[in-house]
C-alpha positions in Angstrom: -1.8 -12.4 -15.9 0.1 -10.6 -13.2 -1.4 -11.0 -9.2 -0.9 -8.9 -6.2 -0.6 -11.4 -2.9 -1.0 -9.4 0.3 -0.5 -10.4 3.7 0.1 -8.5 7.2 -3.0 -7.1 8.4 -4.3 -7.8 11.3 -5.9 -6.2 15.4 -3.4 -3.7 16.5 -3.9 -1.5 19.7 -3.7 2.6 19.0 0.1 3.5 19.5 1.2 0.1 17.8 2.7 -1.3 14.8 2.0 -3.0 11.6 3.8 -4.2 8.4 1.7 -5.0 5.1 3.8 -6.7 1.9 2.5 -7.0 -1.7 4.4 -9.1 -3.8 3.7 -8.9 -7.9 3.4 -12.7 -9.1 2.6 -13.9 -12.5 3.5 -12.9 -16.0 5.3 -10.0 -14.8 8.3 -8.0 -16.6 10.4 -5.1 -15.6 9.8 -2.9 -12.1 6.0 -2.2 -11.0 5.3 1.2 -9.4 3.2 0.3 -6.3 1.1 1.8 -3.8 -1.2 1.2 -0.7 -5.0 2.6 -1.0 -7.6 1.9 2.5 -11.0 1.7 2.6 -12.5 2.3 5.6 -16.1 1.1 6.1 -19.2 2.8 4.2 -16.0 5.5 2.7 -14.6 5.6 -0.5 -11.0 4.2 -0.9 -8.4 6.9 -0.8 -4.6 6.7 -1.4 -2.1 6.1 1.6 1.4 5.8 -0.4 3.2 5.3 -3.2 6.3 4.9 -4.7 7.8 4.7 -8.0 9.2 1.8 -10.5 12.9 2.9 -10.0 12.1 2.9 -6.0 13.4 6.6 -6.2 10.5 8.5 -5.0 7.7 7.9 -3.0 4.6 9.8 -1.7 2.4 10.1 1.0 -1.1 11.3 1.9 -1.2 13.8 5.0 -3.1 11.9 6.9 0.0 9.2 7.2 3.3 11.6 6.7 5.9 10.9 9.5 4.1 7.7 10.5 4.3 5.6 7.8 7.1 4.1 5.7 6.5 2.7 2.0 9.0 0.5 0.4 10.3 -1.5 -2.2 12.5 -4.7 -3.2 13.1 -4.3 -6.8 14.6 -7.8 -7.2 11.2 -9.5 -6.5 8.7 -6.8 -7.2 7.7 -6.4 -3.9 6.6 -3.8 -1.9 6.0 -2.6 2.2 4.0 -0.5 4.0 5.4 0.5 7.5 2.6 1.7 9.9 3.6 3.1 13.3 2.1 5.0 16.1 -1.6 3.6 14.8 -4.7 5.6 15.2 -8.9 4.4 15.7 -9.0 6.6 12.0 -6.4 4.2 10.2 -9.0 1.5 10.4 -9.7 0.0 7.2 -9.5 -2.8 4.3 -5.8 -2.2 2.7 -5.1 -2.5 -0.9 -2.0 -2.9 -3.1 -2.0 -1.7 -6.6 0.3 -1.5 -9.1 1.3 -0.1 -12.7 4.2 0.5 -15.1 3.4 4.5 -15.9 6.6 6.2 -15.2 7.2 9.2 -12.9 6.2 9.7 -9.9 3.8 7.7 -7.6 0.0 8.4 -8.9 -2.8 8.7 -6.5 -5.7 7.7 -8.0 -7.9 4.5 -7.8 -8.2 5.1 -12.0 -4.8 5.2 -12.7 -4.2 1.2 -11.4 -5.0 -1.3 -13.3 -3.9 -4.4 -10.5 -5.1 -5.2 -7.1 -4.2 -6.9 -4.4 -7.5 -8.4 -2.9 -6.6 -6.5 0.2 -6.4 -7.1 3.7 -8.2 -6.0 7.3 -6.3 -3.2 9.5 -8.3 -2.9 13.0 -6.7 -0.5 15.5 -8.5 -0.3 18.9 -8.8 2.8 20.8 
């Protein structure tokens, strides 16, 4: 059985800073390709970033380019999300997921098959 333990979340004011981890715990074997989904209140969850098993590639949605940073640290399967220069809009529960499909980074809810059991981002305006 393989887990996804967030942690990071938290009140930030607009203009600030935040840094989520995922770490993949468990039964696990080989790299995981990870990613961060939000979901902000009454609103469908929707992709933020991702980034590949081999750590080579990584994607964004438009919403986040330039502003935020995914990462990860093969070695222990786990992964970062960078968020900087917050906004009111990037309010939301945050979710890791994670899979073993090779390629690059998918961006949809169906094609992850672990969660994280996410974690509160509040930025006030």
């Amino acid at each position: 059985q393989v887990q996804l333990v967030e942690s990071g979340g938290g009140l930030v004011q607009a203009g600030g800073s935040l840094t989520l981890s995922c770490t993949v715990s468990g039964r696990t074997y080989g790299n995981y390709a990870m990613a961060w989904f939000r979901q902000p209140l009454g609103k469908e969850r929707e992709f933020v970033a991702g980034i590949n098993r081999i750590s080579t590639y990584t994607q964004y949605a438009d919403s986040v380019k330039g502003r935020f940073t995914i990462s990860k640290e093969d070695a222990t399967n786990t992964a970062f999300l960078l968020m900087t220069t917050l906004k009111a809009e990037d309010t939301g529960v945050y979710y890791c997921a994670a899979n073993q499909l090779p390629g690059t980074p998918r961006t949809m809810v169906k094609d992850y098959e672990t969660w994280g059991q996410g974690t509160q981002v509040t930025v006030s305006s």
